[in-house]
N, C-alpha and C positions, 0 to 999 in steps of 0.2 A: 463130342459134338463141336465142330467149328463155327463159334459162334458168332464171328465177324462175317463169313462164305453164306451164312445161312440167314443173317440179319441185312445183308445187303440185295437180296431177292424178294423182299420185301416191300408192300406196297405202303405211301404214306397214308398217314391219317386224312381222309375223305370228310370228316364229320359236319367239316362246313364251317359256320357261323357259330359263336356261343355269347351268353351273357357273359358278363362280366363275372357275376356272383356265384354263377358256374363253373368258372373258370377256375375262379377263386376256389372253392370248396374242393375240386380237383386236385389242384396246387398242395393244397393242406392234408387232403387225403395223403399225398403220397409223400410229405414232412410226418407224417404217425408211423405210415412203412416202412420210411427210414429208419424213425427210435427203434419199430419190433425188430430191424433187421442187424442195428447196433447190438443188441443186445445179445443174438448171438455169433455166433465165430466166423461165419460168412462172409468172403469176400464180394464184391456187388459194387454196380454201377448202376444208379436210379435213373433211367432215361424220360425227360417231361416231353410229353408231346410230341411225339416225330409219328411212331408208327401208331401209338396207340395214345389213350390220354397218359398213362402211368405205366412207366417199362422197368423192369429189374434183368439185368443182365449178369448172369452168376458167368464165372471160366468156366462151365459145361451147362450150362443151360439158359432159357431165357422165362420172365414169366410176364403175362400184358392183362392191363385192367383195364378196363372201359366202363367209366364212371358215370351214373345217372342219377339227377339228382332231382325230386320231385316234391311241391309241396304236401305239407301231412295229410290230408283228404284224397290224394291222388291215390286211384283203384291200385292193384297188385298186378304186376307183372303173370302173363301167361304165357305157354309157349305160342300163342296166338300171336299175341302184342309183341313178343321178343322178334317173332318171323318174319313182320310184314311192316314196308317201309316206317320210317318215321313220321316223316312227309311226305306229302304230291312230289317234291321237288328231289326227296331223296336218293342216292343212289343204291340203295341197299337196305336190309333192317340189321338190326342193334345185333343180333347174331352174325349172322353172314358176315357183317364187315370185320368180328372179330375173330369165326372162326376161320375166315380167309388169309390168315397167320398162321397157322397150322395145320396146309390142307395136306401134307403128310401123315400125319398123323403122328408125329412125334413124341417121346416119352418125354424127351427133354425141353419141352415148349409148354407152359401152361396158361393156358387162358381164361380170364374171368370175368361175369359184369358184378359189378359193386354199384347197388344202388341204397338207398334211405328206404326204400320201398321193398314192399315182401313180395315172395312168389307165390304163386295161387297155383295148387297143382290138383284139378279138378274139383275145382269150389271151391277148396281148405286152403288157408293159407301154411306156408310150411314153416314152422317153427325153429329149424336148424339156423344158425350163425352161416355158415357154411353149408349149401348143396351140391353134391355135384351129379349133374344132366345124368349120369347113366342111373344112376339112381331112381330115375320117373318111373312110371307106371309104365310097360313096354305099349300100350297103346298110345299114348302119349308120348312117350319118345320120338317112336316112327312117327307119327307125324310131321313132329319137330323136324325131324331127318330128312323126311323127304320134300319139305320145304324149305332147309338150305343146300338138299342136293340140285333141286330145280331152279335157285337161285344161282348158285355159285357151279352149275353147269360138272356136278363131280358125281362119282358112282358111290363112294364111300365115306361116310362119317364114323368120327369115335368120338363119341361123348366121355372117355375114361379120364382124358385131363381138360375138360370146359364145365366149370363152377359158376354156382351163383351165392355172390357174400352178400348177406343183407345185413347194411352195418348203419350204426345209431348215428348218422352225421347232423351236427347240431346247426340247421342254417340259418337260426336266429344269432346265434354267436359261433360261429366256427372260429374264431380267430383265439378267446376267453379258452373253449376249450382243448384248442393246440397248444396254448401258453403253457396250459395247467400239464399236458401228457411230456412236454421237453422237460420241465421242472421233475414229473416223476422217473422217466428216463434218466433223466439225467442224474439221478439221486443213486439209480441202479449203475450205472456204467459208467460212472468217474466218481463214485464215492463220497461225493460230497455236493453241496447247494451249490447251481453257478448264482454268480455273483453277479448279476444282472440279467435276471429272467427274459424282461422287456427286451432291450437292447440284444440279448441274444435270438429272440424270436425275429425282431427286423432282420438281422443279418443272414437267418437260416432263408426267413420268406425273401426278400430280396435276393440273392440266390438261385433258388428254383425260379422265381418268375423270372430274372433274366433268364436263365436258361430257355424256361419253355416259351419264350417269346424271340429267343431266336431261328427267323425265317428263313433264313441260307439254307440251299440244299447243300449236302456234304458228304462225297462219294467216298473221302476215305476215313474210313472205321473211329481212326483215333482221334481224327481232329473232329468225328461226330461228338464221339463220347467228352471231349474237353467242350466243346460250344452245348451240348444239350443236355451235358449226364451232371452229376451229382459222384463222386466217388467215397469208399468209408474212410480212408485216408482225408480228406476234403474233408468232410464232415464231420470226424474224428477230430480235426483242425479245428472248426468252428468251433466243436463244445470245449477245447481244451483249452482254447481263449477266455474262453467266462467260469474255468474253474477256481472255487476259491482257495484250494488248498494249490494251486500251480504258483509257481515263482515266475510270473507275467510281466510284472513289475506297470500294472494298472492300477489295482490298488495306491501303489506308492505315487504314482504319478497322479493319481488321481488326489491324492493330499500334498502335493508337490502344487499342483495348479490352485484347490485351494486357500494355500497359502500365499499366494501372489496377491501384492497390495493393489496393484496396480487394476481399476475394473476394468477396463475394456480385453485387457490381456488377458485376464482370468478368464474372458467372458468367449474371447476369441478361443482360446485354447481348450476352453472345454467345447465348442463346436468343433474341431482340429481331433478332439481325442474321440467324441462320438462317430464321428464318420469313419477313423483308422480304426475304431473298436469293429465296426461293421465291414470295412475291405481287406484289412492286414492276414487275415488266416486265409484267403483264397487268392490274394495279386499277388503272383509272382514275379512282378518287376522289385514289389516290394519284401517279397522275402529275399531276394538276390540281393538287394540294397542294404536289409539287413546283415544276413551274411557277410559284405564286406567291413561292413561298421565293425559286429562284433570281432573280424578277423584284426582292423587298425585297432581295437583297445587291446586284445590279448597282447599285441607288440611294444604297446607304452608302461615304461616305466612308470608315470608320472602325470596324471590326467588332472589334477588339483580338483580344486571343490566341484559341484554342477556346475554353476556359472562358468570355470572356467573351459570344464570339458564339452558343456555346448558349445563355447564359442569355438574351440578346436575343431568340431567336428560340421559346424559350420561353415568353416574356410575348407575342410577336406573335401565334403562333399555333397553341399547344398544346389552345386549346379548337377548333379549325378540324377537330381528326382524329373519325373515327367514332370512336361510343361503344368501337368493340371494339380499341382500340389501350391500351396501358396504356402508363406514363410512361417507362419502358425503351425499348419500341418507338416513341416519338416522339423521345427523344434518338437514339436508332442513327441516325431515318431522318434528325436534323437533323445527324448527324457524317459521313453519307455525301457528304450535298449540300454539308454547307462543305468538304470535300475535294473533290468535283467542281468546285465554283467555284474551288477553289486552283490547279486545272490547267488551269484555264480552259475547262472544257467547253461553260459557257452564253456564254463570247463573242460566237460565233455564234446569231442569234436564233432559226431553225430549231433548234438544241436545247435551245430551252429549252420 
């Protein structure tokens, strides 16, 4: 499957307007997809927002979620309520607009709704984590069928890859219980506690929500997937910043700043480290930046104590940072690196 020729025929997300805490829960749903999808060997690009609310892009395939999120007392989904618009003003219902991503009928396309709320498949509610549509009753099916063939103007449906996941989303604390799933992830796939739970949860959430809040349309493929995707590389990045057992040289910097007498400077520089803890595994102007740094220390014979080798690296390359870095934020990012060099991180030419 070509899945750039195939994702560009593609109609946008129509959905409209959303709350805020919708949004949110959205956002967060698809930072859990991401841990189940670290965990195993798959390559993937987690697309927020463009076509659908939650896109996963494999090199042969694609698969799209459409998140619904409903308070606890809110009845069960039917294939009635799935069929027929949302609203007066709607252009579609909650089917139709998703299965209108796969009116081929593709093996390699999979589509799902993910809601809090259960499906009701004539009176009973259905008990599975996971259903999928062909599975109904065939009277109930057809129905289904022929009410998104009469919507979406088609001769032919396959319900064989369109699912319904009824999944526990907690909307009184979504956020407590995303903390708590990076933390167990994270435990399975780098071995060890990151070292700043918190702080690694902003930097993942911050992340996605810029992503899926950026509005530009974008006709070619790769500058989509950089403005709107999530990559495992990317995010493989983020958690291996907050690994304890990594030679990051946070930790050290982190009792480097500590130790400064001086308050305001301690005070500065730990704001300076908190924000690079949150930008440095995804800015590429500032992994370039790094990259060159560590390339001038492998060259020095001779760098003398910190003190001296900040101010060295000062005079090299303090006018090198975007305008929006201020003089705190270019020492942190130069105490990081000369602690990473200390542990020998750029030994190896691949990291540097």
């Amino acid at each position: 499957m070509d899945v750039p020729v195939y994702y560009a025929g593609l109609p946008h997300d129509l959905a409209g307007s959303r709350s805020k805490n919708r949004f949110r829960v959205e956002l967060l749903w698809g930072v859990c997809k991401m841990l189940d999808l670290m965990e195993s060997n798959n390559d993937f690009v987690v697309v927020f927002d463009n076509v659908c609310d939650i896109e996963i892009h494999f090199q042969d395939g694609l698969e799209f979620y459409q998140i619904k999120t409903h308070g606890n007392n809110s009845p069960a989904y039917t294939s009635r309520s799935l069929s027929k618009k949302e609203t007066k003003d709607s252009e579609g219902s909650i089917i139709g607009k998703l299965y209108v991503l796969n009116l081929s009928g593709s093996e390699f396309v999979k589509l799902a709704i993910v809601s809090n709320v259960a499906y009701s498949s004539n009176g009973k509610k259905v008990d599975a984590a996971v259903m999928c549509f062909d599975q109904l009753p065939n009277a109930e099916k057809a129905k289904l069928k022929d009410a998104i063939k009469a919507e979406l103007n088609i001769e032919n449906v396959d319900f064989s890859n369109l699912y319904y996941l009824h999944t526990d989303i907690n909307l009184r604390n979504p956020e407590q219980e995303v903390q708590g799933k990076i933390v167990i992830s994270f435990e399975k796939i780098k071995k060890c506690e990151p070292m700043n739970p918190r702080a690694l949860y902003r930097l993942i959430y911050d992340t996605v929500n810029e992503r899926a809040c950026y509005e530009f349309a974008e006709d070619d493929y790769k500058v989509l997937i950089q403005k709107k995707g999530v990559t495992r590389d990317e995010f493989d990045r983020m958690l291996e910043s907050h690994a304890v057992n990594e030679k990051t040289g946070i930790q050290q910097t982190q009792d480097y700043i500590n130790s400064l007498k001086n308050v305001t400077a301690r005070r500065n520089y730990k704001k300076a480290l908190a924000k690079l803890l949150r930008i440095m595994p995804t800015c590429r102007p500032l992994k370039n930046l790094e990259a060159d740094i560590a390339g001038f220390l492998m060259e020095q014979s001779d760098m003398g104590d910190m003190d001296a080798a900040i101010d060295i690296l000062i005079t090299q390359f303090h006018s090198r940072f975007p305008i929006e870095y201020d003089n705190a934020e270019k020492t942190v990012f130069y105490i990081i690196i000369l602690f990473k060099f200390q542990e020998g991180v750029y030994d190896d030419e691949n990291d540097i």
